[in-house]
C-alpha positions, 0 to 999 in steps of 0.5 A: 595482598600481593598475592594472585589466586590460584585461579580466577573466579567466572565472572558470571560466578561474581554476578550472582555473587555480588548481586545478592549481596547487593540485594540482602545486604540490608543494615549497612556496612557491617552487614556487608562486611559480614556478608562478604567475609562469610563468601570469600573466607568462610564458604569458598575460600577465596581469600585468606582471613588475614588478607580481608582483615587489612584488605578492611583496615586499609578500606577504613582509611580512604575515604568514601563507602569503605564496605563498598571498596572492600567489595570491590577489592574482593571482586579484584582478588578473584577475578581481575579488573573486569571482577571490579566492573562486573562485582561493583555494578552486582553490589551498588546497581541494586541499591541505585534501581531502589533508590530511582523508583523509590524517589519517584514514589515518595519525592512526587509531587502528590504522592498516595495518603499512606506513602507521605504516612509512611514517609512522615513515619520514617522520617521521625526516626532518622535523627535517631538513627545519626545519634545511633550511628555516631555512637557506635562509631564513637568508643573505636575511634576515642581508642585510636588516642588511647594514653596520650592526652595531647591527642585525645585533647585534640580529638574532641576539638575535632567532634566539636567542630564537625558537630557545629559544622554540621549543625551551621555550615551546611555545604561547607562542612567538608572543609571542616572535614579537610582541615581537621585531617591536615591539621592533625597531619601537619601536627604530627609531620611539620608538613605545613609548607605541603598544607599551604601548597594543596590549599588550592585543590578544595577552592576549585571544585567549591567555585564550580559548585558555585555555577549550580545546575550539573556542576553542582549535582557532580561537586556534591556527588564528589563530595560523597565519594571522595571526601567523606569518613566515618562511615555511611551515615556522614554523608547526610550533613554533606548533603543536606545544606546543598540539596536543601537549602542552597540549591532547593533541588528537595525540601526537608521533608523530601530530604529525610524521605531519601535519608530513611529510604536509604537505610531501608534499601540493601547495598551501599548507604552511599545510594541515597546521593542517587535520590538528591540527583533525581530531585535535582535533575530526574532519573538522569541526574539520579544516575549521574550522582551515582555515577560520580559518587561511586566513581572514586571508590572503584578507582582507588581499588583499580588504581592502589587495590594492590598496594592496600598493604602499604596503605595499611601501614602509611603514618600519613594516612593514619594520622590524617584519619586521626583527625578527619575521622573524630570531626566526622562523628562530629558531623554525624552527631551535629547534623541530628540537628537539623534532621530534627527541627525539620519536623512539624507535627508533635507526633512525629517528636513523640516517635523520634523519641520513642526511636532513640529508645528503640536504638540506644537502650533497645538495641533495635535495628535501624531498618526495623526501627525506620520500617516500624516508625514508616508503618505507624506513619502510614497507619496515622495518616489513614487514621486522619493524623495530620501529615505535613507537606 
C-alpha cells in the first residue's frame, strides 16, 4: 500500500467524485463500498484490486465507520492529504446537511400531522432493521473462530454481554465494548500488566461526560467515532442511554426519528450523531458532533493510511477485534430492546412486525422498508390513526 500513483488525481476531480458518492450512497456500508470500488478500481483505474482489498480488511479493524475510512484512504491514494480533506467533507457533508435540516423538521417542537406519521411510521421498523443488521453481521464473524471451541465459546459470552449491555447499561456499554477486546487480547498475548496500565484512558473521558452540556455531547461523539465496531448500526445503543435517558437532549420517539432518518440518507450511518447534537445544542451542536464523531477516522487515515498493510497483518489488532467485534452484535442485537418498548401505539407493533418479515425472509432493503413503513405512517395518521408524541 505503499505505492504512489503515477499521477495525482485534481482535486476538483475528487470533489465531484466524492460528493456523489455521498450523495447516492444510500444502503450503508456496503453500498458505499461497492460505490467506491467500481470508481477507483473498475471505471479509473486508480487503485489495483488487491490494494482496496486489504485497504477494506485493515478499514474493518480500527474502529469507527470503516466505509468511511475506506473513502478516505482512496481519496489519499490518489490525491494526497488535501484529497483526504476535500474526498471526506464530498462523502460525509451531505449526509451531515441531511441530517440538520431533516432534524429541524421531524425533532420540532410540533411538526405537520404527516411527518409525526411518517415518522411513527419508520420508527415502527427500526428494531427490525438492528435485528437485521446484526444478522448479517453475525455468520462472518462466528467464522473468524472456526475450529476452535475455546474461542467460539468465548465468543458468545461476548454476544451476550453486548446484548445485555445494550439492553441495561445504556452509556456504559462502550466499556463492555473495551473489556471484551482486552480480554480476549489479554487471553491471547498474557498482556495483563499492559490491561491494568491503560485502565485509565476510559476513566477520563466518562468523568467528563459527567460534567454534561458540550463535554458530554463530544464524549458521546467520541464514543461514535472512536470506540465503536461492528458496523454502522452499533452506534444506536452508544447513543441511546445518553441522548435519551440521561441527558434527556431527545425523547424515545425523537430518537427512533433520527435512527431511521439516518438509514434513509445517503453517506456514512455515522451522521445520525449529527441529529442528537442538534437536539442537544442546535444546529451548532449537530455540527460539533459531526465534527468530532468523523475526526477520528480522517486521522487514523492521515496518520497510519500508509501503514494500513501492517495493520492488516498485526495479531494485536485482530485478536482484540475477536473480542470487541462479537459484543458488538451483541450490542446491536440487544438494543432492538429498547428500540422496541419505545413504541406506544398497536399499529406501530403490527408494522414492526410486518418489517421483520420484510427484512429477515423478504429480503427487502432497509430504506425501502423504512420509507414503506414512513408512508404507511404518514397515510395512517391523515386517516385519523393515533399518533404518539
Amino acid at each position: 500500500m505503499n505505492a504512489e500513483p503515477a499521477e495525482r488525481i485534481g482535486l476538483g476531480t475528487v470533489a465531484r467524485e466524492w460528493t456523489r458518492i455521498g450523495l447516492t450512497g444510500f444502503g450503508g456500508p456496503p453500498a458505499h463500498i461497492a460505490l467506491l470500488r467500481r470508481l477507483v478500481v473498475d471505471e479509473r483505474r486508480w487503485i489495483e484490486p488487491r490494494e482496496l482489498e486489504q485497504a477494506i480488511s485493515a478499514c474493518n479493524l480500527l474502529p469507527g465507520p470503516a466505509s468511511t475510512q475506506l473513502a478516505l484512504f482512496c481519496a489519499q491514494r490518489v490525491a494526497g492529504t488535501a484529497g483526504v480533506l476535500v474526498g471526506g467533507l464530498g462523502f460525509i457533508g451531505p449526509a451531515v446537511v441531511m441530517m440538520l435540516i431533516l432534524s429541524a423538521l421531524f425533532l420540532s417542537s410540533s411538526p405537520p400531522l404527516w411527518v409525526r406519521g411518517a415518522g411513527a411510521g419508520a420508527r415502527s421498523a427500526v428494531a427490525a432493521v438492528a435485528v437485521a443488521a446484526a444478522m448479517g453481521l453475525l455468520k462472518p464473524s462466528w467464522s473468524r473462530v472456526a475450529g476452535d471451541g475455546l474461542r467460539r465459546a468465548r465468543w458468545v459470552v461476548y454476544v451476550l454481554m453486548g446484548g445485555a449491555a445494550a439492553a441495561t447499561l445504556g452509556p456504559y456499554l462502550v466499556l463492555v465494548l473495551l473489556a471484551a477486546g482486552l480480554i480476549e487480547l489479554t487471553i491471547s498475548s498474557r498482556m495483563r500488566a499492559r490491561l491494568q496500565s491503560h485502565a485509565w484512558t476510559v476513566a477520563l473521558p466518562l468523568a467528563a461526560a459527567a460534567v454534561g452540556g458540550i463535554p458530554a455531547l463530544i464524549w458521546v461523539a467520541f464514543k461514535v467515532g472512536a470506540l465503536s465496531y461492528g458496523g454502522g448500526f452499533v452506534i444506536v445503543p452508544l447513543m441511546q442511554g445518553d441522548a435519551v435517558h440521561t441527558y434527556h437532549w431527545m425523547t424515545s420517539a425523537q430518537f427512533l426519528n433520527a435512527v431511521a432518518l439516518g438509514q434513509v440518507t445517503p453517506g456514512p450511518v455515522v451522521a445520525t450523531v449529527a441529529a442528537v447534537g442538534y437536539a442537544a445544542h442546535g444546529v451548532g451542536g449537530g455540527l460539533l458532533a459531526a465534527l468530532v464523531a468523523f475526526l477520528p477516522s480522517f486521522l487514523f487515515v492521515l496518520i497510519g493510511g500508509r501503514h494500513f498493510d501492517r495493520l492488516r497483518h498485526n495479531w494485536r489488532a485482530q485478536r482484540f477485534l475477536d473480542g470487541a467485534g462479537p459484543a458488538a452484535i451483541g450490542a446491536i442485537f440487544g438494543s432492538a430492546i429498547p428500540l422496541a418498548a419505545a413504541l406506544d401505539e398497536a399499529w406501530q407493533f403490527g408494522l414492526l412486525a410486518a418489517a421483520a418479515v420484510a427484512l429477515l425472509v423478504g429480503r427487502l432493503g432497509v430504506v425501502t422498508t423504512l420509507v414503506a413503513t414512513g408512508v404507511i405512517g404518514a397515510i395512517g395518521a391523515l386517516a385519523g390513526a393515533p399518533i404518539p408524541h
